[in-house]
C-alpha positions in Angstrom: -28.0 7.0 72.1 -28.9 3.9 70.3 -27.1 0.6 71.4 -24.5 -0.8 68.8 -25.9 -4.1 67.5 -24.0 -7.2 66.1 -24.4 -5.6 62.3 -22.9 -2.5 63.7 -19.6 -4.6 64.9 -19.7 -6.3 61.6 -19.6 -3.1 59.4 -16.4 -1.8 61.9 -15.0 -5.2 61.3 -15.5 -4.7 57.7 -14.2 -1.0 57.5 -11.2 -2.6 59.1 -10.5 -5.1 57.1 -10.8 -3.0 54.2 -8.2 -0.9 55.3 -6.2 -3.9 55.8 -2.8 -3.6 53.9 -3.1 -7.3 52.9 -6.0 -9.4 51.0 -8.4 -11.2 53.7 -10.9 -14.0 53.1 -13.9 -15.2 55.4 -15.3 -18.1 55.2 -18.3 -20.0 57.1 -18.7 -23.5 58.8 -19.6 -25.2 55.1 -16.3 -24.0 53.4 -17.9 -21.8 51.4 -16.6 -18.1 51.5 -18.7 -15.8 52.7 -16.9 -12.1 52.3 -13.9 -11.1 50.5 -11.9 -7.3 51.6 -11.4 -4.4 49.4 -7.6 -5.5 48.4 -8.5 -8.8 47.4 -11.5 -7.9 45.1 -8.8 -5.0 43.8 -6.2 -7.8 43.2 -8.7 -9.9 41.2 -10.7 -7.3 39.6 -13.8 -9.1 40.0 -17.0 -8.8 42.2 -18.2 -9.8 45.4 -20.7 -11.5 43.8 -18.3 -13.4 41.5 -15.9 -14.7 44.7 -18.5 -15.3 46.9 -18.8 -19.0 47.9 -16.6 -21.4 45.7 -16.2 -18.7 42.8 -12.5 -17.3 43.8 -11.3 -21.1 43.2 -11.5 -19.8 39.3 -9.0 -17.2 39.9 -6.5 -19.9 41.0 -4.1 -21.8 38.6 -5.2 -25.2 37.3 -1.6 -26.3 38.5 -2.3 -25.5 41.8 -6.0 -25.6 42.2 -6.6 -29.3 43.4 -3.2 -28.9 46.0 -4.7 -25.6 46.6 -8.2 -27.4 47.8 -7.1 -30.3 49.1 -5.1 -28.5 52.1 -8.0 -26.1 52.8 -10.3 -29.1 53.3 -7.9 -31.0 54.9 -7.1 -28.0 57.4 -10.7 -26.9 57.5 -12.0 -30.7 58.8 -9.0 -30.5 61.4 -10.0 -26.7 62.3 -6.1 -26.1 62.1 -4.5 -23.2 60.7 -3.1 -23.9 57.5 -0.2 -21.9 54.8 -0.2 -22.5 51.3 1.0 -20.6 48.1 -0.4 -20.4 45.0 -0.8 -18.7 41.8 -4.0 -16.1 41.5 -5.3 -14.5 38.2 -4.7 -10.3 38.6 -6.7 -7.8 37.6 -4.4 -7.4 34.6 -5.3 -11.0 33.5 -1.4 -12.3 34.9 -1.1 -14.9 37.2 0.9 -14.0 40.8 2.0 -16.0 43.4 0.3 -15.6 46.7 0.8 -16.6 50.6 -2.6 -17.3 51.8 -2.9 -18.0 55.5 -5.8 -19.4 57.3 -6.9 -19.5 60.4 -10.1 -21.3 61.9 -12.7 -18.5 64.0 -15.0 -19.4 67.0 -17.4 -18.4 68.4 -16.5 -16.9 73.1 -18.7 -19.9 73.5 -16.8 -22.5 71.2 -19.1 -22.8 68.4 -17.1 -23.0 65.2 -17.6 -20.3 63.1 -15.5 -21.0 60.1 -12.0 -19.4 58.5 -10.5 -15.9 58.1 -7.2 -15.9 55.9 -5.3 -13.5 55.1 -3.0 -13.4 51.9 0.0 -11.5 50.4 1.9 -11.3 46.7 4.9 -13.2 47.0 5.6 -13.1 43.5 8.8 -11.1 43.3 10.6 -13.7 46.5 9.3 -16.4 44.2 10.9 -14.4 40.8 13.9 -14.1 43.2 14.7 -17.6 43.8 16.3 -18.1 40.5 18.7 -15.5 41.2 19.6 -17.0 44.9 20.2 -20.2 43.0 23.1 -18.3 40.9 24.4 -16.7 44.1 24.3 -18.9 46.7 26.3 -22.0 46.9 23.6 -24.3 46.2 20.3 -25.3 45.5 19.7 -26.5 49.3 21.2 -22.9 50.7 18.8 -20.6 47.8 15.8 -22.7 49.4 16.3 -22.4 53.2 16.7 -18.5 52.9 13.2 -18.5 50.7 12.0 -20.7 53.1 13.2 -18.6 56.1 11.5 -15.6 54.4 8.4 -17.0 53.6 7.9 -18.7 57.7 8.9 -14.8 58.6 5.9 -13.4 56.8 3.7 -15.9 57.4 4.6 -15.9 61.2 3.9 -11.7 61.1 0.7 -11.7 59.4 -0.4 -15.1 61.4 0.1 -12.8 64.4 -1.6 -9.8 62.9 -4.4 -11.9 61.7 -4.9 -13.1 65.2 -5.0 -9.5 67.0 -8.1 -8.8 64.4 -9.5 -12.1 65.6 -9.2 -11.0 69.3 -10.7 -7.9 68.7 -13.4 -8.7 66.6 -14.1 -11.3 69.4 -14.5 -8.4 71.7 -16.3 -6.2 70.0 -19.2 -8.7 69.7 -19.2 -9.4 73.3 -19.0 -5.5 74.1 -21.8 -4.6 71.2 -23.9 -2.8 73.8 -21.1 -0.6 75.0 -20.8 1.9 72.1 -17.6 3.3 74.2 -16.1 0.1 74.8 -16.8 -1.1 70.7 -14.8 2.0 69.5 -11.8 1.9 72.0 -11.5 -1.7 70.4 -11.7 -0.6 67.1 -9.2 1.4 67.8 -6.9 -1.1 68.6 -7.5 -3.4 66.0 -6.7 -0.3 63.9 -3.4 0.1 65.9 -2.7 -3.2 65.1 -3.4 -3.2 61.4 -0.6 0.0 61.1 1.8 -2.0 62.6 0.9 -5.1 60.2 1.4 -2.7 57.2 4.3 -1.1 58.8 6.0 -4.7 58.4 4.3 -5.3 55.1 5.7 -1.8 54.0 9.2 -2.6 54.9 9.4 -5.8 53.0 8.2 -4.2 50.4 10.5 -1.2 50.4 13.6 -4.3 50.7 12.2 -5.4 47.4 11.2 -2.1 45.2 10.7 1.0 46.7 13.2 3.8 46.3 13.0 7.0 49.0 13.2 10.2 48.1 16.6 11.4 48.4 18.0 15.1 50.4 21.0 16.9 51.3 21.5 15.9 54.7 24.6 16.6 57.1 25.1 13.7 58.2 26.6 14.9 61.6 24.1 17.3 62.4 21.6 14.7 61.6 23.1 12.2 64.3 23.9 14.7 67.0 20.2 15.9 66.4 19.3 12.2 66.7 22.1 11.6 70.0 19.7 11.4 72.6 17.0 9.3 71.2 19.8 7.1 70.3 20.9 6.6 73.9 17.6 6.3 75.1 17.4 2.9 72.7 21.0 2.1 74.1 19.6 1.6 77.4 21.4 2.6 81.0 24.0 -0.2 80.1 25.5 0.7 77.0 27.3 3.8 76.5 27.2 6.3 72.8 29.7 7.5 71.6 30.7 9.6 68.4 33.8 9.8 66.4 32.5 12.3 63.7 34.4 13.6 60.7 35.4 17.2 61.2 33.9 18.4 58.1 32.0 15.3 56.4 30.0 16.6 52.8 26.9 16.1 53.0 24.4 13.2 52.1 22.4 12.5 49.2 19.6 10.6 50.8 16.2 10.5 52.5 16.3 11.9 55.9 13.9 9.7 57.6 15.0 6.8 56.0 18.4 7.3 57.4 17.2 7.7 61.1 15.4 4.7 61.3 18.8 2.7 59.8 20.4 4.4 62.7 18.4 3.9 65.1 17.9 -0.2 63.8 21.5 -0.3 63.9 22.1 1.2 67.6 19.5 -1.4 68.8 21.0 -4.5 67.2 24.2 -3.2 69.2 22.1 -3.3 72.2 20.2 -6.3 71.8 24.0 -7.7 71.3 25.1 -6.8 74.6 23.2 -8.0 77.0 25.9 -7.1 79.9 26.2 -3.8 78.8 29.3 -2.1 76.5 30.1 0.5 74.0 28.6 1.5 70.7 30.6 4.2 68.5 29.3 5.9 65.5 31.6 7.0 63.0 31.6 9.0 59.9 34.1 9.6 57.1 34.4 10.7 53.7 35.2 8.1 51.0 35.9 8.2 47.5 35.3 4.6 45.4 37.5 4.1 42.4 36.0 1.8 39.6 39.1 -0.6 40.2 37.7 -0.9 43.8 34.3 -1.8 43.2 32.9 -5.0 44.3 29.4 -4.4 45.1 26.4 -4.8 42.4 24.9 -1.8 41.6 27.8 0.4 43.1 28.9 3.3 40.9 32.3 4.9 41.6 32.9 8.5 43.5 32.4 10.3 46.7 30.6 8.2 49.6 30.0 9.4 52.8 30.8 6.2 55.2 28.7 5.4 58.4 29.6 3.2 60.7 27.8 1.6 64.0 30.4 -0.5 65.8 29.8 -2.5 69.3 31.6 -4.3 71.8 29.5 -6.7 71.3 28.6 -11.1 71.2 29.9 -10.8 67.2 28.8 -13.2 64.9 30.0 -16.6 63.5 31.5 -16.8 59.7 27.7 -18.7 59.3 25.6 -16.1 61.0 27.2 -13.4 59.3 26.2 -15.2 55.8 23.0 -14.7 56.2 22.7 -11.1 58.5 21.4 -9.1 55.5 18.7 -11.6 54.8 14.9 -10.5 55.4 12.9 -12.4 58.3 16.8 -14.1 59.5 16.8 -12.8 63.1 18.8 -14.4 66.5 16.7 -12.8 68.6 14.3 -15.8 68.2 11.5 -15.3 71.7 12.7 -11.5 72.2 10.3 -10.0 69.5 12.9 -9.5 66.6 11.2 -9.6 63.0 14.4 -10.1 61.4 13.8 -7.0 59.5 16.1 -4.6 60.5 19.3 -5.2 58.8 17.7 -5.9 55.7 16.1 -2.7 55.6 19.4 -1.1 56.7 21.2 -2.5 53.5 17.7 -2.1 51.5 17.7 1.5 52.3 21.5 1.9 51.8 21.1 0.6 48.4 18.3 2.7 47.1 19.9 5.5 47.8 22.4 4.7 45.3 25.6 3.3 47.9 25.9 -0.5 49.7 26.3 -1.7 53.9 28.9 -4.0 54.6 29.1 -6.1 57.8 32.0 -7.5 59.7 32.1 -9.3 63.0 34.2 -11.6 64.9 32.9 -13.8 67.8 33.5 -11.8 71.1 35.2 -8.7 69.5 31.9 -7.5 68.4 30.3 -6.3 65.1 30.9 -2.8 62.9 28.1 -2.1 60.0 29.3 0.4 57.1 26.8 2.1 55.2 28.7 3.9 52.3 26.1 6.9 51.3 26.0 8.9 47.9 27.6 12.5 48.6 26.4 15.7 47.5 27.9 17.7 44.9 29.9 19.9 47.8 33.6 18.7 47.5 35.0 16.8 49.9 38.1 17.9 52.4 38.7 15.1 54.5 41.6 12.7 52.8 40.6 10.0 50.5 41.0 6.3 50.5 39.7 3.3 49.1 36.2 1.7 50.0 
């Protein structure tokens, strides 16, 4: 078996990066970039041949383009990561915001080797902050939360970035071990799931709509029950105060699981001395008198809750729970993604979560679900 050389770890590299879910640049010691992935040349609609070395720069909008260039060179003298945003020309000729992210490369011996950046569209937070500006408060609040978002992603793909660094670091020093180059290539590929896994989830807080089912709900959570406990932990006990004869749900199955499951763990991660999570389920009908939720349309819901015995949260904290990227678990691993995608998921499927939560007397989440078309037989009452 012939040994893999250094242009065999490149093409794997390559591959990889192709497969990327985000747009990744290269560049060498002089600045100039040197390979662009499959994403970003999609993004562009333009050629290798036409980014290569100072030609993405056109893509870029005037506005930006000296701001743009003076904290690359800036960065790139310093050999410090940098993150800037920017608009790029599309394919379709429009001009998108982007979060570009670089980070300088070198060599197991030190030698400086140049940048790899990786960047993402940003142009629906950016379309969003004139709507925080009408909903929150003030100007100051609408940018913090953008601000909090944008350090989120930046801090996830930073991370990500750096495990196809390490990798790609190793399979250069390992390129004579065939066996040893595509064990790490499949961890860098591990790696790049999880990076889209997070890029997927922002996305689907933003746009995308699951496809919907008729699931009973109870079945679905007793079916669910032990894998629930198991993310409980020894110290916090499960238990269920289930509907006798809830209707069923209108929503996507595997959707719903991981919002349970999201939910339960929040309860834990909340109760670091141990206590008691419940998870409850009723039927609900919303009168158009009683609604107070955008996008909420009145009938049957089924409701789900996931209370705790919890920390709770303060008035503050609880302002900003739903947000994407807003996490307390700052040093424990949290991405600050899970109760947005709770209330993103909720949403889509055509109902709303609500949170309440009092310091020390713990936190309930209610997710209010479409119904089915099955009638009801619990009593009503208001949302």
């Amino acid at each position: 078996m012939e040994k893999p050389t250094t242009l065999d770890a490149q093409l794997s590299f390559e591959r990889l990066m192709d497969a990327a879910p985000v747009m990744i640049w290269v560049s060498g010691p002089d600045k100039r970039c040197t390979w662009f992935n499959r994403p970003w040349l999609d993004f562009t609609g333009r050629t290798m041949g036409e980014e290569l070395g100072d030609g993405w720069a056109s893509g870029v909008h005037r506005d930006d383009l000296e701001r743009c260039l003076d904290i690359y060179t800036a960065n790139f003298d310093r050999r410090t990561p940098f993150r800037m945003e920017y608009r790029l020309r599309g394919a379709d000729g429009e001009f998108r915001w982007i979060l570009d992210n670089g980070v300088p490369r070198f060599d197991p011996d030190g030698t400086f080797l140049g940048y790899i950046g990786s960047c993402i569209d940003i142009n629906a937070i950016k379309t969003a902050e004139l709507g925080l500006r009408d909903t929150v408060s003030s100007r100051e609040a609408a940018l913090d939360a953008l601000d909090r978002i944008a350090s989120g992603v930046a801090h996830e793909l930073r991370n990500l970035v750096g495990c196809f660094l390490g990798y790609l670091g190793l399979i250069r020093k390992e390129a004579h071990d065939s066996g040893a180059v595509a064990h790490r290539v499949e961890e860098a590929e591990e790696a790049a799931l999880e990076g889209q896994q997070i890029i997927e989830q922002l996305l689907a807080s933003i746009r995308h709509r699951p496809r919907a089912e008729m699931i009973h709900l109870n079945r679905l959570i007793r079916d669910t029950a032990e894998i629930l406990r198991g993310a409980a932990g020894e110290r916090v006990s499960v238990e269920m105060d289930l509907a006798a004869q809830p209707d069923d749900a209108d929503v996507a199955a595997a959707h719903l699981q991981a919002a349970l499951l999201n939910l339960v763990t929040n309860a834990r991660d909340a109760m670091a001395d141990g206590g008691k999570v419940v998870i409850e389920t009723r039927n609900f009908v919303v009168r158009p008198e009683a609604i107070d939720e955008p996008g909420m349309e009145p009938g049957r819901y089924v409701m789900l809750a996931v209370r705790d015995t919890g920390a709770g949260m303060s008035a503050d904290l609880l302002r900003h729970a739903f947000e994407p990227f807003f996490t307390t678990k700052h040093g424990t691993g949290g991405t600050g993604l899970g109760l947005s995608q709770v209330r993103a998921f909720a949403r889509h499927s055509g109902g709303t979560a609500r949170i309440e939560s009092v310091p020390g007397q713990g936190t309930t989440v209610r997710l209010y679900l479409p119904q089915g078309p099955k009638p009801g037989t619990e009593a009503e009452a208001p949302a």
